[in-house]
C-alpha positions in Angstrom: -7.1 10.7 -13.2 -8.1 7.8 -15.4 -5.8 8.7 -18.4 -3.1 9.3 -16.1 -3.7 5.7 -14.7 -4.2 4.2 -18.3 -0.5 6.1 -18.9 0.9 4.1 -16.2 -0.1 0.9 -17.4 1.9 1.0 -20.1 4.7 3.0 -18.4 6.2 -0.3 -17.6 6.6 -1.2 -21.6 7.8 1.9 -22.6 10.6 2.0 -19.7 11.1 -2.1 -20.5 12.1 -1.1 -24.0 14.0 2.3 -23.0 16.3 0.5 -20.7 18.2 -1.3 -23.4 19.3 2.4 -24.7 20.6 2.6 -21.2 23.5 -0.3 -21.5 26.8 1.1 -20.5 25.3 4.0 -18.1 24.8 4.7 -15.1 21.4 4.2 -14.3 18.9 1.3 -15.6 15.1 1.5 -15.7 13.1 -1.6 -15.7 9.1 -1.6 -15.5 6.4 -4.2 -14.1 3.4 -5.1 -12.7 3.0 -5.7 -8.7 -0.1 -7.4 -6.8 -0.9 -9.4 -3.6 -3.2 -9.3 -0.3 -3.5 -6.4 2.0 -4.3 -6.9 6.1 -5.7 -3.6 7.5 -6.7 -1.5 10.8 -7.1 2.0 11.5 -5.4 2.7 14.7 -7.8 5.3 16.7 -11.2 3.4 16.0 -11.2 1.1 19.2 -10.3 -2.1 17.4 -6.9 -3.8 17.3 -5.8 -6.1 15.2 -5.0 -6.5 10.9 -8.8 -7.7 10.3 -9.8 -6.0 7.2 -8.4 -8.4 4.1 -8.0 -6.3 0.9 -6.6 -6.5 -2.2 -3.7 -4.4 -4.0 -2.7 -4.0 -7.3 -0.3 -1.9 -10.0 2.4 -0.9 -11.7 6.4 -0.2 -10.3 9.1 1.0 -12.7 12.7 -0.1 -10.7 15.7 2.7 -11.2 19.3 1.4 -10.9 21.3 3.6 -8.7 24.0 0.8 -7.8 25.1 -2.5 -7.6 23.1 -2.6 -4.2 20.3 0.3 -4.3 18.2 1.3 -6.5 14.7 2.7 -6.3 11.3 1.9 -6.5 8.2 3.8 -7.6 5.1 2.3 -8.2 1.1 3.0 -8.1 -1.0 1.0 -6.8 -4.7 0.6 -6.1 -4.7 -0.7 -2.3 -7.9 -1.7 -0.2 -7.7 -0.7 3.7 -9.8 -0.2 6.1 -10.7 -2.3 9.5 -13.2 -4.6 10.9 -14.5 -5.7 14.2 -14.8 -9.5 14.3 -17.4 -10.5 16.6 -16.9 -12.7 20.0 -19.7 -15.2 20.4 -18.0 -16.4 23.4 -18.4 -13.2 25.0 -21.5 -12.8 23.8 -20.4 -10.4 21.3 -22.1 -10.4 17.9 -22.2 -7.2 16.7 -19.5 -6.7 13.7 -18.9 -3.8 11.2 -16.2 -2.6 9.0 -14.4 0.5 7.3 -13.2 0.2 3.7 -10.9 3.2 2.5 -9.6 2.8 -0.9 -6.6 4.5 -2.2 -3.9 4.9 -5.2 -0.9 4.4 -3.0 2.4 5.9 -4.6 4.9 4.3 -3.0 8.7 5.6 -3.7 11.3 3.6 -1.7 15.0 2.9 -2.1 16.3 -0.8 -1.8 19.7 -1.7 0.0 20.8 -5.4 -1.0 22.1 -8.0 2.2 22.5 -11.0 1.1 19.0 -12.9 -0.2 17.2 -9.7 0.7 16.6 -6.1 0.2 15.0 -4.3 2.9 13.1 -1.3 1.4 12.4 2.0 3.1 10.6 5.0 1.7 7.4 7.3 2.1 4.0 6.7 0.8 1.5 9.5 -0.7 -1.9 8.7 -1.3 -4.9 9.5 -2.8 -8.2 8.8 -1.2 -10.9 7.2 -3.6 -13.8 5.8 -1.6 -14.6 5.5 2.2 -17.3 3.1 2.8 -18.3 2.2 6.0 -20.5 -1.3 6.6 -22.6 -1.4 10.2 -26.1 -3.1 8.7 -25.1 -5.4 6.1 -24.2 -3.2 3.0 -21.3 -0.6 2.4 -22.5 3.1 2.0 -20.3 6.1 2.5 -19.0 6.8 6.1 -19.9 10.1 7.7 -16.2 10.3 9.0 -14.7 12.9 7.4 -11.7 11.3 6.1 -9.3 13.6 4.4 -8.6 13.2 0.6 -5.3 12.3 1.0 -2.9 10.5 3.0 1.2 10.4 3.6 2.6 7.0 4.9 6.2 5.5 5.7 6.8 2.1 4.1 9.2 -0.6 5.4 9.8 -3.6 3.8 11.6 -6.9 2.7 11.7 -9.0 -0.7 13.9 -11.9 -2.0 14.1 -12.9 -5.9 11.9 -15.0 -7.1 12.8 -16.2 -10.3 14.4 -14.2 -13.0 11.7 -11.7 -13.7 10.4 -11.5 -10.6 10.4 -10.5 -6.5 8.7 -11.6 -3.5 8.2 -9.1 -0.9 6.4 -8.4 3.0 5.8 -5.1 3.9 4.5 -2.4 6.5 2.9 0.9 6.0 1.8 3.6 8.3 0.2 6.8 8.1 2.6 9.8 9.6 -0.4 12.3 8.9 -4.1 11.7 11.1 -6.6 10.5 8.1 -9.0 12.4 10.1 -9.2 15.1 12.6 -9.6 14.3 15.7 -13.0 14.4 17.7 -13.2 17.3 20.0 -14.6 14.9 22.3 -13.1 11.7 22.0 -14.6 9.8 25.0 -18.2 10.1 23.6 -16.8 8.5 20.4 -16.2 4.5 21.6 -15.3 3.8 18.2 -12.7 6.6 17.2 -10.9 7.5 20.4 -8.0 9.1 18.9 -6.4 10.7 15.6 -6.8 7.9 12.6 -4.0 6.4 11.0 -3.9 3.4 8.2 -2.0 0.8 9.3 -1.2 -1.9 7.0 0.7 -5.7 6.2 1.6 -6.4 2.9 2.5 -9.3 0.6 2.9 -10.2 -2.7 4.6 -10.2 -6.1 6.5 -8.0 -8.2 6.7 -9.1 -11.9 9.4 -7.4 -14.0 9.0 -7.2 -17.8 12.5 -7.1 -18.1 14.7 -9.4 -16.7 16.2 -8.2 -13.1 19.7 -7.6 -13.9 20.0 -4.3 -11.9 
């Protein structure tokens, strides 16, 4: 897994370089780096609302299909999860979290209107820690979160720039993260199957300029 990951981080030189070979044909391949802030919740653990801040960072390489879509394919290190705020005002001060980290491999295709390219695709990932936090310090949680996860991705993004985008963007699990409890009632805190459910923003930086 680590070589593999070292390869991709200087996938996006190699392709940078290799599209200039490309002139004149049909497709183009540019390569960069992506980044930004990830809001979180796990829908089935009795808590609403994009809590859990996280981080996410990677690599994309961009394919040219046509003046107005092309595709995406990145891998990124992502940080989801949830957390229960508490409610003093209710009297509620009990808080706890969930951390789930993944390599998300998102592969999307981009259709241009305008300013903006909405971006729609699916999402494999691979699980690489769950944590949970419920007394002050993360350990591993005794869910049994499944080692993998498939998501569908729906998104925005503008240039920014010449080498770069600027881009919002939902996720969602299609498969349960978990199985779900055979009693779900006792469980107050996972009711129903588990998804990851995220918002995401941030910055794509091409090493190539974006003439796609």
């Amino acid at each position: 897994m680590r070589q593999g990951l070292l390869l991709f981080a200087f996938l996006p030189y190699l392709l940078s370089a290799q599209s200039k070979s490309f002139e004149g044909q049909a497709f183009q391949f540019n390569g960069g780096l992506i980044g930004g802030g990830t809001a979180s919740q796990i829908h089935g653990d009795g808590i609403g609302g994009f809590n859990k801040i996280g981080l996410h960072l990677g690599a994309t390489i961009e394919i040219g299909w046509s003046e107005n879509n092309n595709i995406q394919i990145g891998i990124i290190y992502n940080q989801k999860g949830s957390k229960k705020p508490p409610n003093p005002t209710a009297g509620d001060y009990e808080t706890w979290r969930y951390r789930f980290t993944y390599i998300d491999i998102p592969i999307t295709t981009s259709y241009s209107y305008g300013i903006f390219d909405l971006m729609i695709g699916l999402q494999p990932s691979v699980l690489l820690a769950a944590e949970e936090d419920f007394y002050g310090g993360w350990l591993p949680t005794g869910l049994p979160i499944k080692e993998y996860d498939l998501g569908g991705v729906l998104g925005i993004r503008t240039v920014y720039g010449d080498h770069s985008h600027v881009f919002a963007r939902v996720t969602q699990s299609i498969l349960a993260i978990a199985p779900r409890p055979e009693t779900p009632t006792g469980t107050p805190r996972w009711n129903n199957r588990m998804l990851n459910m995220t918002v995401e923003v941030g910055v794509t930086y091409m090493i190539s300029k974006l003439d796609l």
